[in-house]
N, C-alpha and C positions, 0 to 999 in steps of 0.2 A: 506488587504492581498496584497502581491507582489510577485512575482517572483525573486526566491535569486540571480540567475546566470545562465549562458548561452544565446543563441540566443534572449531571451526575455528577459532580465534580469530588474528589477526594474518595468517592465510594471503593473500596477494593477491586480485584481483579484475582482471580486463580489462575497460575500457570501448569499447563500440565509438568506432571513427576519427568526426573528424567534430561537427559540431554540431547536428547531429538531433537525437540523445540526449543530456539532460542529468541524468545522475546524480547522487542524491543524495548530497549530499557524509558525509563519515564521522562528522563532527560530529552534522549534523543525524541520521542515521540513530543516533547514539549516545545522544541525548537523544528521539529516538520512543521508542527499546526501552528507558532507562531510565521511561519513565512505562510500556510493555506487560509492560514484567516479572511484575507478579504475573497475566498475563492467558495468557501467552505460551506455559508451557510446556503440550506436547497440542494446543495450539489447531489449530484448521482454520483458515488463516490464505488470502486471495483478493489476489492482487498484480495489481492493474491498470496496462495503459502497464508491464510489466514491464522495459522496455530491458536490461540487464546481467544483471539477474536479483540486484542489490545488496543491496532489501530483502528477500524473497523467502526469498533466501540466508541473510540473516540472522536470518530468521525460524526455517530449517530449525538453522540451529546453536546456537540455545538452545531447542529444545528443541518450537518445533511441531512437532505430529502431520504434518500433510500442507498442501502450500503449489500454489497453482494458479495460475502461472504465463499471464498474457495479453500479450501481446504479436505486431503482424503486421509489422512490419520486419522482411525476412528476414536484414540483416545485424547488428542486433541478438540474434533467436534465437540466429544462429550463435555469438555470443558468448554469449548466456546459456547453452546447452548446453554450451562450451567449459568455461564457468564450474563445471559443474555435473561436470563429468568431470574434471577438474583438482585438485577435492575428494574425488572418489571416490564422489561422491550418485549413486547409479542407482536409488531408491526414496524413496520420501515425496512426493512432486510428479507432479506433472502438467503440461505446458505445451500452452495453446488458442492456435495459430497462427491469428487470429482478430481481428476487432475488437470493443473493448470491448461494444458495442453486442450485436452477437451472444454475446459469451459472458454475458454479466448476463441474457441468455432463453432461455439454456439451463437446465433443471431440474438444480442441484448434487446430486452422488453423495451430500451429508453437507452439513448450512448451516453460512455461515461464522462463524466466531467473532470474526474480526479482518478487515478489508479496510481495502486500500492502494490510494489513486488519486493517481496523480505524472503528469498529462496536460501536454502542454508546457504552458509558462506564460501562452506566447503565447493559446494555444486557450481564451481562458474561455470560449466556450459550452459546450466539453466537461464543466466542471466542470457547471454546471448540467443537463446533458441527462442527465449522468450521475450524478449526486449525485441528481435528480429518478427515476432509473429505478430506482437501488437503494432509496431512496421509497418505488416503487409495490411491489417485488417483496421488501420485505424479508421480509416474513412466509412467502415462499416460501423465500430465499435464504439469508437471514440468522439466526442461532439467535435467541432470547430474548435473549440479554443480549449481542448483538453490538454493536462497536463500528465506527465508519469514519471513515478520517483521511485526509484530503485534504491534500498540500504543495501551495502556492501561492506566490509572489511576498508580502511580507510588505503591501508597496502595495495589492493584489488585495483587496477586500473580497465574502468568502463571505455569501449569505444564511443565516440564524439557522435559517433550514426547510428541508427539502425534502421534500416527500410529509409522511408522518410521521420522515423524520430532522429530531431537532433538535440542535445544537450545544451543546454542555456546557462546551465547554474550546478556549481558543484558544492556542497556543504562538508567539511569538516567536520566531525568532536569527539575529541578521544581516540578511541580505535575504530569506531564508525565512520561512515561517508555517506550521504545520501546526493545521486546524481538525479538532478532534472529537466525533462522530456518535453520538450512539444512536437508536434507535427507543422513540419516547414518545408518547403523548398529551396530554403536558402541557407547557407553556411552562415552562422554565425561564432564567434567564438564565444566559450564558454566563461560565465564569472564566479572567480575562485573563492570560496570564504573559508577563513578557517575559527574553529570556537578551539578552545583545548581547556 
């Protein structure tokens, strides 16, 4: 793994040992952050299931504000801190040694402007329990115009709602999918891309 662009660009990355965590590959994270680009730079950015600390990372090196780091695998942390000291990052972030669940009901220092949830693939009720909680608490958690993108299994079909997130945008590539979030009150339908 590397880093696609910005301030650290091409510099390595460790993934933890092991098939616990499964990191997003460099592609797929290349093709999130060319569609977050005009969103990205400042942003308050919330990385859920953080494993590596990949996207997170790469959030902080083009140019978000502050990136909040969840993840409770301690051999994972160990590696995303590694990650994070290896770059020289001792500021902009925060990591909640914590589960998801718990940290989405904690009251945010600043609401998020971009959120990332990569829960394994295996785990779909996660997506739902969790796509449904940031739902209920966007209006606490998340700014106005915040967005949130879920990777899944490209197989995996995400519902169109949750709470008031509704899906805007669905991405293709490979075997992956990444569906995207905003908070509305009004149905829209979704626009489909596919890369392969």
């Amino acid at each position: 793994m590397r880093i696609i662009a910005g301030t650290f660009r091409s510099r390595p990355l460790q993934a933890p040992p092991g098939l616990a965590t499964r990191p997003t590959s460099d592609r797929l994270r290349e093709t999130l952050f060319n569609v977050l680009a005009p969103r990205i730079r400042d942003a308050v950015f919330l990385d859920l299931y953080a494993g590596s600390g990949a996207v997170g990372i790469e959030a902080l090196s083009r140019g978000a504000a502050h990136v909040t780091f969840v993840e409770r695998t301690p051999a994972a942390i160990k590696i995303l801190r590694a990650n994070l000291a290896q770059l020289g990052i001792h500021a902009g972030f925060k990591i909640q040694e914590c589960s998801v669940s718990q940290s989405l009901r904690k009251p945010p220092t600043a609401p998020f402007n971009i959120v990332f949830l990569d829960p394994p693939y295996d785990a779909a009720a996660e997506y739902t329990t969790k796509l449904n909680l940031l739902g209920e608490v966007s209006n606490r958690a998340l700014a106005p115009d915040a967005i949130v993108i879920a990777e899944h299994r490209r197989k995996q079909t995400l519902n169109q709602h949750y709470g008031n997130l509704t899906r805007y945008r669905l991405l293709e590539q490979g075997e992956a999918a990444l569906s995207f979030y905003k908070a509305t009150e009004n149905s829209t339908a979704p626009a489909t891309t596919s890369e392969n």
